[in-house]
Every structure is written in C-alpha cells, then in structure tokens.
Backbone as CSV, one residue per row, in Angstrom:
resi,resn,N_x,N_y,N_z,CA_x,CA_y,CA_z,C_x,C_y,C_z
1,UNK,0.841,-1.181,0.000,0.000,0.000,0.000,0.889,1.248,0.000
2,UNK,0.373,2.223,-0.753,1.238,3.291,-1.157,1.176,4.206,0.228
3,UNK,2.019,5.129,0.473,1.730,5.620,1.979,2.018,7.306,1.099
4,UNK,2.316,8.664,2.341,2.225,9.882,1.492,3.252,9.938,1.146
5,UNK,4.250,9.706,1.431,5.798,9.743,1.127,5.760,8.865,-0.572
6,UNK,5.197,8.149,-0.755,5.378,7.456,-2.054,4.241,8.555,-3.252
7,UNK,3.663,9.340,-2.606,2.606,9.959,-3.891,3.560,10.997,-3.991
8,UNK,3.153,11.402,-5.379,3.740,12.572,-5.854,3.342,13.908,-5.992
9,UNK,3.504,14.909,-6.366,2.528,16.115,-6.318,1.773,16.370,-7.062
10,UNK,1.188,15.226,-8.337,0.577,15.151,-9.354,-0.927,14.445,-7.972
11,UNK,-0.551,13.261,-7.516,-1.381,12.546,-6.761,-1.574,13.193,-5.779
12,UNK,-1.147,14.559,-4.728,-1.252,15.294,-4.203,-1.983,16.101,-4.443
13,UNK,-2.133,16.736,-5.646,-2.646,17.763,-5.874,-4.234,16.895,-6.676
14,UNK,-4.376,16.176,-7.101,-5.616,15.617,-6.927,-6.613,14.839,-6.311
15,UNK,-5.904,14.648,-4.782,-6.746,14.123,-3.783,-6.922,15.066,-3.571
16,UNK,-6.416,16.780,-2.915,-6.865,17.523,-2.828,-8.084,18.038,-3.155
17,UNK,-7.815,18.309,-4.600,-9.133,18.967,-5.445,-10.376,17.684,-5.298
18,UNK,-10.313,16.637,-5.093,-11.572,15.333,-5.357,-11.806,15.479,-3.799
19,UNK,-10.919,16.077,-2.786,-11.454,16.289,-1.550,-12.701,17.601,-1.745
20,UNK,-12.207,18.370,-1.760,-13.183,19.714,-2.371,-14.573,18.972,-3.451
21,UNK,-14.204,18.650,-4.711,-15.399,18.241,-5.024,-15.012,16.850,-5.906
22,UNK,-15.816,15.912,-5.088,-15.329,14.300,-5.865,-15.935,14.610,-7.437
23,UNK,-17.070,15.055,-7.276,-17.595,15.080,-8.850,-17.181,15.036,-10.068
24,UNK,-15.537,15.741,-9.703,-14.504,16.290,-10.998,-14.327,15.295,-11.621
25,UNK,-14.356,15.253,-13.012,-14.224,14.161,-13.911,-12.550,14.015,-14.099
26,UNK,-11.839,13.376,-14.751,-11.062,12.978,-15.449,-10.129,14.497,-16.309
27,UNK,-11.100,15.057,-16.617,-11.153,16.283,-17.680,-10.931,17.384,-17.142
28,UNK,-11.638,17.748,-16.329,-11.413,18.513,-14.852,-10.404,18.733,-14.051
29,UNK,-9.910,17.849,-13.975,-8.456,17.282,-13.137,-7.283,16.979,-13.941
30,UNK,-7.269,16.945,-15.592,-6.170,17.157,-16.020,-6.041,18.777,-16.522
31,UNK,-7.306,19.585,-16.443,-7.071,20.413,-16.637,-5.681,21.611,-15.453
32,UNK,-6.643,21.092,-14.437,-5.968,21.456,-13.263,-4.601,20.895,-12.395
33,UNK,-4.284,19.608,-13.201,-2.740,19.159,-12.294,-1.917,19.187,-13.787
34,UNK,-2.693,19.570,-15.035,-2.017,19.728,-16.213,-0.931,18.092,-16.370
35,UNK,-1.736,17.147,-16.614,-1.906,16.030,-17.154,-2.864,15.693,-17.500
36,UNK,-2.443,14.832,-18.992,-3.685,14.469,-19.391,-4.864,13.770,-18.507
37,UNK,-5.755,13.324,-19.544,-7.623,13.079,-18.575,-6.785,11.846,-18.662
38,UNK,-6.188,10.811,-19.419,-5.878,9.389,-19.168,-5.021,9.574,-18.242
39,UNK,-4.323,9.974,-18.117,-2.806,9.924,-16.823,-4.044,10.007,-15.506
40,UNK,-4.723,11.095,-15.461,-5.407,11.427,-14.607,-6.484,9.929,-14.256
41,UNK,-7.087,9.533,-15.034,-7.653,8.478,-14.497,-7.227,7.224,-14.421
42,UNK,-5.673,7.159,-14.921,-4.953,6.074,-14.508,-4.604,5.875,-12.940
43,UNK,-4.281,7.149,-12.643,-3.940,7.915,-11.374,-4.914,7.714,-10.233
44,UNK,-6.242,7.612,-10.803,-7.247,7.812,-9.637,-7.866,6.477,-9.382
45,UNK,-7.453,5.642,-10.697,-7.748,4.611,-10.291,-7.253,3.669,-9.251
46,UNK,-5.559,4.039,-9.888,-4.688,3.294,-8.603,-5.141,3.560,-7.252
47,UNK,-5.231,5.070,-6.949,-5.370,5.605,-5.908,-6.426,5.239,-5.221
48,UNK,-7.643,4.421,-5.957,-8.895,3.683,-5.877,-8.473,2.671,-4.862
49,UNK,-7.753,2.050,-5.879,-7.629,0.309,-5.903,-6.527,0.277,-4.461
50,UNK,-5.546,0.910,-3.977,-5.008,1.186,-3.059,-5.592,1.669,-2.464
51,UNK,-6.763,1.787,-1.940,-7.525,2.034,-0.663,-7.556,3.688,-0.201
52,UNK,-6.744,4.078,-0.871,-6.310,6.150,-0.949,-7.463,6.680,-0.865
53,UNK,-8.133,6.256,-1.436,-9.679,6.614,-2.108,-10.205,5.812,-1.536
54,UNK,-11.149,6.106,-0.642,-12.246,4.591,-0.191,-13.480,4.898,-0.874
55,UNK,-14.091,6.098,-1.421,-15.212,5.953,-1.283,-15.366,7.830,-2.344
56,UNK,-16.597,7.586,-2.556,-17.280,9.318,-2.694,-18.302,9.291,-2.313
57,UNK,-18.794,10.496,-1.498,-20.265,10.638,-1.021,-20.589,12.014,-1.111
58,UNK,-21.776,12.507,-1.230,-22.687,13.882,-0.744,-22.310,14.479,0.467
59,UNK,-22.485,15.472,0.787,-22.042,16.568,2.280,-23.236,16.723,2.550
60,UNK,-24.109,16.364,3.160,-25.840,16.741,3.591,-25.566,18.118,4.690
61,UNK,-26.354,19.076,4.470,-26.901,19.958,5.163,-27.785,19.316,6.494
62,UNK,-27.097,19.146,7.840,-27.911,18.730,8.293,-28.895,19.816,9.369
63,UNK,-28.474,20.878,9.385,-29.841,21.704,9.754,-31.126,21.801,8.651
64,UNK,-30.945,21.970,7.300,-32.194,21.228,6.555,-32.848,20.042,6.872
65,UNK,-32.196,18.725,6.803,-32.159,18.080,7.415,-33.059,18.052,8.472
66,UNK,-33.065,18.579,9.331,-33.691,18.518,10.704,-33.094,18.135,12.050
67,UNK,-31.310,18.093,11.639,-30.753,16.984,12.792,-29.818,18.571,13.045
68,UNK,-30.361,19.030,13.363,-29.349,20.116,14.373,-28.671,20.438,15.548
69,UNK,-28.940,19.367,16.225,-28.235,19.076,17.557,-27.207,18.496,17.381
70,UNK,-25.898,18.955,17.312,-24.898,18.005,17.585,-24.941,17.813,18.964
71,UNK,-24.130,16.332,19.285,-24.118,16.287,20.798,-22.475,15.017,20.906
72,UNK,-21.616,15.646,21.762,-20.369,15.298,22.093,-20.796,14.645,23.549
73,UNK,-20.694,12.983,23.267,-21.090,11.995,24.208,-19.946,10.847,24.589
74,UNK,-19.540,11.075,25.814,-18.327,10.194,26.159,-19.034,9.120,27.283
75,UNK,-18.766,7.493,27.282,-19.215,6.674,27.466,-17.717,6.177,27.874
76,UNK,-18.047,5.346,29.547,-17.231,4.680,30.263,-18.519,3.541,30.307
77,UNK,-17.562,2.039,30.059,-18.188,0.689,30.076,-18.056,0.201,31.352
78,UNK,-18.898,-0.409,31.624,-19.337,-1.232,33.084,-17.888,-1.778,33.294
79,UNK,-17.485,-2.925,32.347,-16.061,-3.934,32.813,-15.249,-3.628,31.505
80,UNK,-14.203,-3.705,31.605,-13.702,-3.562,30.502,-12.790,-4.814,30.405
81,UNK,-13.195,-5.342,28.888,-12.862,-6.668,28.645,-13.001,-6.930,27.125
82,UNK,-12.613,-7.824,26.645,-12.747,-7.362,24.794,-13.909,-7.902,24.593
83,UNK,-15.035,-8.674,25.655,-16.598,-8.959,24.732,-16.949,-8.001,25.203
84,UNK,-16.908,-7.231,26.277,-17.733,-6.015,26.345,-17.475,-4.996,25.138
85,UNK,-16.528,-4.842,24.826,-16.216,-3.530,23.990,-16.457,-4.360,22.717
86,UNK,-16.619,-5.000,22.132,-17.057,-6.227,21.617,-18.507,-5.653,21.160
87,UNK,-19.196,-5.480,22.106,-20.725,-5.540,22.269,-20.961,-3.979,21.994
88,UNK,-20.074,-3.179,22.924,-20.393,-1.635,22.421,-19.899,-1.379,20.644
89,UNK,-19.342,-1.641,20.354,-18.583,-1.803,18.648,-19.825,-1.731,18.446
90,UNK,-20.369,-3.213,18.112,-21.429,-4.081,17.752,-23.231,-2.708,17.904
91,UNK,-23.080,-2.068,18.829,-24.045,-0.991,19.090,-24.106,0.083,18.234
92,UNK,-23.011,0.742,18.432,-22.034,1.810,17.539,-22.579,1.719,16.088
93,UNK,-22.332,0.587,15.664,-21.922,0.289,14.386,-23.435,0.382,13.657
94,UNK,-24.328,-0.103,14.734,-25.663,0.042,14.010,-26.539,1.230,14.499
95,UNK,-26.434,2.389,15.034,-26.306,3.565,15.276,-26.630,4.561,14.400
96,UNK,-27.211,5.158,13.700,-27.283,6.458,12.250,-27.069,7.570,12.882
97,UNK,-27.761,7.786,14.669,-27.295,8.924,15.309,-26.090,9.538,15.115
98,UNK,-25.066,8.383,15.591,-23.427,8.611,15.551,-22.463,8.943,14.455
99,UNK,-22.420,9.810,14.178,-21.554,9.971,13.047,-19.933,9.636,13.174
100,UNK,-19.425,9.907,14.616,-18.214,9.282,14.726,-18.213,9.092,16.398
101,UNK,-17.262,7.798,16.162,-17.015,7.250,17.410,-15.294,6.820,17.713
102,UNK,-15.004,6.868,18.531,-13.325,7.135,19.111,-13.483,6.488,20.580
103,UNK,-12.821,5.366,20.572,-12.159,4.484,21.575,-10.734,5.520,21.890
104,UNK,-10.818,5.802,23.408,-9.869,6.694,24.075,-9.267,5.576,25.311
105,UNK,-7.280,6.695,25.089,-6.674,6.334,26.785,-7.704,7.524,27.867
106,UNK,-6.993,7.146,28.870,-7.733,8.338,29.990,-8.985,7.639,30.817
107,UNK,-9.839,9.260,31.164,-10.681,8.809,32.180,-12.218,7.987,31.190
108,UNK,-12.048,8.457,29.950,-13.426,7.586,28.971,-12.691,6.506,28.447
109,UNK,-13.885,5.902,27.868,-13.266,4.672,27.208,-13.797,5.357,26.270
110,UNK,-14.970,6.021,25.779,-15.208,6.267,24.181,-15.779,7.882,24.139
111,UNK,-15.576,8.379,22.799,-16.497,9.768,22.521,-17.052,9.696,21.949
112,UNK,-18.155,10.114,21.595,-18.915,10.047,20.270,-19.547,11.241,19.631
113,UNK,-20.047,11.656,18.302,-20.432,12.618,18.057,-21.869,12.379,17.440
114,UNK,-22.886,12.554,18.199,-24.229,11.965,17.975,-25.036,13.589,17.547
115,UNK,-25.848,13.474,16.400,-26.639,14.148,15.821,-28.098,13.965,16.284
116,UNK,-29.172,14.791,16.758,-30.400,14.581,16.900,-31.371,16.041,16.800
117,UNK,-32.361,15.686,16.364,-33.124,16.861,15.703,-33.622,17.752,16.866
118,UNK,-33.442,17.007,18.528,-33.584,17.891,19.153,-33.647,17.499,20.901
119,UNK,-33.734,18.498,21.695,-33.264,17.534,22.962,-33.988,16.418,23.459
120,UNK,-35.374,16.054,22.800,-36.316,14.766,23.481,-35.715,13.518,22.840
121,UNK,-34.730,14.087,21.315,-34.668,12.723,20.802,-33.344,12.180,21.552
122,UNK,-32.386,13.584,21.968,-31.051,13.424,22.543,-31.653,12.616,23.595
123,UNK,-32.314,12.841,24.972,-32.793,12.360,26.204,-32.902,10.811,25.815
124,UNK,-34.099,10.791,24.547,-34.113,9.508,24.426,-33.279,8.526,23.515
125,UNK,-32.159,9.186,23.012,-30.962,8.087,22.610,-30.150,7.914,23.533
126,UNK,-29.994,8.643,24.812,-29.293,8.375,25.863,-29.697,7.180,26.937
127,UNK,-31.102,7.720,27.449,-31.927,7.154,27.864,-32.504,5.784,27.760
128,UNK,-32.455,5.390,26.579,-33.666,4.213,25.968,-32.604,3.519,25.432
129,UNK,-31.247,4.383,24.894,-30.475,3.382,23.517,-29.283,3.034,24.598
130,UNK,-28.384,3.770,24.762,-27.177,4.244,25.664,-26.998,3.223,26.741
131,UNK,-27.398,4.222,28.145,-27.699,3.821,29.446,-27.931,2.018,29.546
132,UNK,-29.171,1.811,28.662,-30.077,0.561,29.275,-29.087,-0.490,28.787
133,UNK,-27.633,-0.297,27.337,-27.075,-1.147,27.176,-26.221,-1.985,27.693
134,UNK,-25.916,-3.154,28.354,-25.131,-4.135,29.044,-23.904,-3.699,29.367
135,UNK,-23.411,-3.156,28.541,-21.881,-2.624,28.407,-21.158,-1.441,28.675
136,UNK,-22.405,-0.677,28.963,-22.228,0.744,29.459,-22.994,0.818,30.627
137,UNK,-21.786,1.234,31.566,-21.829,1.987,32.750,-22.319,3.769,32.711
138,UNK,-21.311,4.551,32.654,-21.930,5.982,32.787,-21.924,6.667,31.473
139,UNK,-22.580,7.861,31.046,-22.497,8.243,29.946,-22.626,9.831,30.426
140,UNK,-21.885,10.803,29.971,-21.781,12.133,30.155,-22.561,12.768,28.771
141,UNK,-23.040,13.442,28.085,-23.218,14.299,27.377,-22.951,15.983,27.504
142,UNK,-22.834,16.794,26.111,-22.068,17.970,25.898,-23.203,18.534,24.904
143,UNK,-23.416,19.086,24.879,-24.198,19.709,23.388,-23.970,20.961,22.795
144,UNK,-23.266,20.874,21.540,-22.496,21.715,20.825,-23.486,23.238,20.808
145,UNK,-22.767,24.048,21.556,-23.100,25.715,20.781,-22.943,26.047,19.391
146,UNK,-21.891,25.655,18.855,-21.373,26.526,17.379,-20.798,25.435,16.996
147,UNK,-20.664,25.254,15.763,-19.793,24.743,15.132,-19.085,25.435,14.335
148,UNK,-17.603,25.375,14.763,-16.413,26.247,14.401,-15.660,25.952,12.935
149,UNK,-15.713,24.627,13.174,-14.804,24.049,12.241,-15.543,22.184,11.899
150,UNK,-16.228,22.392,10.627,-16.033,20.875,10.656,-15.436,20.336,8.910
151,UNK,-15.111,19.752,8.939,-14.346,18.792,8.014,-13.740,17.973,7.628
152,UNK,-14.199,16.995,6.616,-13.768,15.464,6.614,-12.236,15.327,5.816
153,UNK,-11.868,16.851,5.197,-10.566,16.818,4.572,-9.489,16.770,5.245
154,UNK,-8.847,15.417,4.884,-7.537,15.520,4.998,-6.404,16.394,4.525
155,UNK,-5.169,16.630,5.330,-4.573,18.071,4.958,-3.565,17.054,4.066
156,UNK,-3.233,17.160,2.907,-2.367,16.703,1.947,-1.216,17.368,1.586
C-alpha cells in the first residue's frame, strides 16, 4: 500500500481537489494538475484500488435536514474486557445517530459525536439506547453551541 511519502505532487494535488469536489471528472483534473484526462484516471484509479480513495459521497446539510443538535457523548463501560467492547462496537456500528465514534486512553473509554433533531430525541438516545445497554456503565453528554470548524478533509 502506497503511503504519502510514495505519492507525488501530481497525486497530491488531486486528492486535494476530489477532496473539495469528488464530482470532478477525469477532464477537470487534467485540466488542473495539467496532465492528461488518461494519466489522470490512470492515477485515480490506482489511488482507488489502493484504498487512498475509499469511497465518494454527498455533504448533507444537516440543519435542513432537521438533525441540528450536535451532541459530544463520552461513554465509560461497566467492565472492561474485549466482549464487552465487543458488544459496544457491535451498538455503535448500528447507530445512524453517531456519526463518529473514538475508543480513548484516559478517564473515557469512548467519545462520540451523535446528531439529533432535538433535545427529546437526545434524552431519548441516551436514555432508551445508551444507558439501558449491558456494556455501558456511565455516559456524560455535551451539546455543541457553534460549530467552528467541521471537516472530513484531509490536509495533503
């Protein structure tokens, strides 16, 4: 697997721009790293097939949306043992609230960044989903004022 030290500033400079907008064709992107559209999609393919690239998706507006609550939720597990954390994974994973989750050193075992359209649904993903699960002991919640800074781009 290629790591950053092995890309070049041709492959640099077009993860960049496909960070900004994946949409860019082939055509687009040789315009702009000034290689051709084939070099260019030879390029993006590798960068595919090497895992560089996992994926393209949409940026949803989520105050349209309706999910305007962010909420910064750190969760300490009852025992800690690998079926318990095992079992919280296993929770996590089937989750749509959570947009990201982070196993921590320190006083949490996890953070999470849970979205909800508003504080009855927050109460009750804490409440009903959270709390009542086997594997979790205490759960703190935070609920975001502003959002300052968010972004899924990597700095290249």
């Amino acid at each position: 697997m290629a790591d950053m030290a092995q890309l070049d500033g041709y492959d640099r400079k077009m993860l960049s721009l496909l960070q900004e907008d994946a949409r860019l064709t082939n055509n687009d992107l040789s315009e702009r790293v000034n290689l051709s559209a084939s070099q260019c999609s030879r390029r993006r393919q590798k960068l595919e097939e090497e895992g560089i690239i996992k994926g393209y998706r949409a940026i949803l507006d989520r105050d349209r949306l309706g999910l305007s609550l962010v909420n910064i939720i750190s969760v300490t597990l009852a025992t800690h043992n690998r079926d318990n954390a095992r079992r919280f994974a296993e929770l996590v994973s089937r989750l749509p609230e959570i947009q990201e989750a982070y196993a921590l050193t320190g006083e949490m075992d996890y953070i999470l960044k849970v979205v909800t359209p508003d504080l009855k649904s927050l109460s009750d993903f804490v409440n009903e989903v959270l709390l009542p699960h086997e594997s979790v002991q205490h759960v703190k919640t935070a609920i975001a004022l502003q959002t300052l800074k968010e972004n899924s781009a990597l700095p290249i």
